[in-house]
N, C-alpha and C positions, 0 to 999 in steps of 0.2 A: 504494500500500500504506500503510497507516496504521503510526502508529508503535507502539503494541504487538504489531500481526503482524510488525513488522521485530526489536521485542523477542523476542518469541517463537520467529522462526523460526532468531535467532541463539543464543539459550538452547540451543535442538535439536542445536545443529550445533557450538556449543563442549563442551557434555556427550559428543556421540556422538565428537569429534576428541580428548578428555582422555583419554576411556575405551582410545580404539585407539593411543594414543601412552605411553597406562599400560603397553601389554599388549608394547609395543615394534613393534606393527608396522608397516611403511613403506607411506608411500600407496599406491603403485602396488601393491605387492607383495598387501596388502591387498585391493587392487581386482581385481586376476586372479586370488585364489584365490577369489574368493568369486563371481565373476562381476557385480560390479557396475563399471557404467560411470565412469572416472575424470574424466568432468565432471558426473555425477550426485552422487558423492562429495564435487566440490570444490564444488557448490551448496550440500548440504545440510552441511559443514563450516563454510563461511563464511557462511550463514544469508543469500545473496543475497534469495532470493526463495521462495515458497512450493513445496515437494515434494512430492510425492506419498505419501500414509504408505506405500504398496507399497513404495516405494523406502528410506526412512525405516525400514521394519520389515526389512526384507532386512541391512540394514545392522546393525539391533539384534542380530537373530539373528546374523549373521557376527560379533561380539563375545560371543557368548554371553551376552547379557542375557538376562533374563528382560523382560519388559513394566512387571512390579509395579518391577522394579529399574530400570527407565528411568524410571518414572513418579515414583517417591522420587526420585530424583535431580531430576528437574523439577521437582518440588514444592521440593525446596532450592533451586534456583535461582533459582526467581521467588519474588518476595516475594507476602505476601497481596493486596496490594492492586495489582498487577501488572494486572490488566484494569478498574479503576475506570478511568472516565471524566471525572468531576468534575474 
């Protein structure tokens, strides 16, 4: 994995873990009401490895995000020049 997709997938995973620790909910607890798998969560939390956006959007929605409000958020988080290569 190259290091901006490891950038990247960790950006994903500290916004969607800030947002459900805003909201007060606890991991697990989190994970069975919503029906998402507790090592699917703890992937895409700690930004290991690449996710699946099915998995990734299930999660959005179980927070009640919107998309545009996920995406703001992403946009603050990486800087402009976040995918330059130079």
């Amino acid at each position: 994995m190259q290091a901006n997709d490891e950038k990247f997938y960790k950006a994903v995973g500290d916004i969607l873990k800030k947002k459900r620790l805003e909201k007060g909910l606890k991991f697990t607890i989190f994970c069975y009401e919503n029906d998402i798998a507790t090592s699917s969560l703890n992937v895409i939390e700690n930004g290991y490895s690449q996710a699946y956006f099915s998995k990734i959007a299930k999660v959005i929605q179980a927070l009640d995000m919107s998309y545009e409000e996920f995406g703001k958020l992403l946009d603050e988080y990486i800087s402009k020049d976040f995918f330059k290569t130079d």
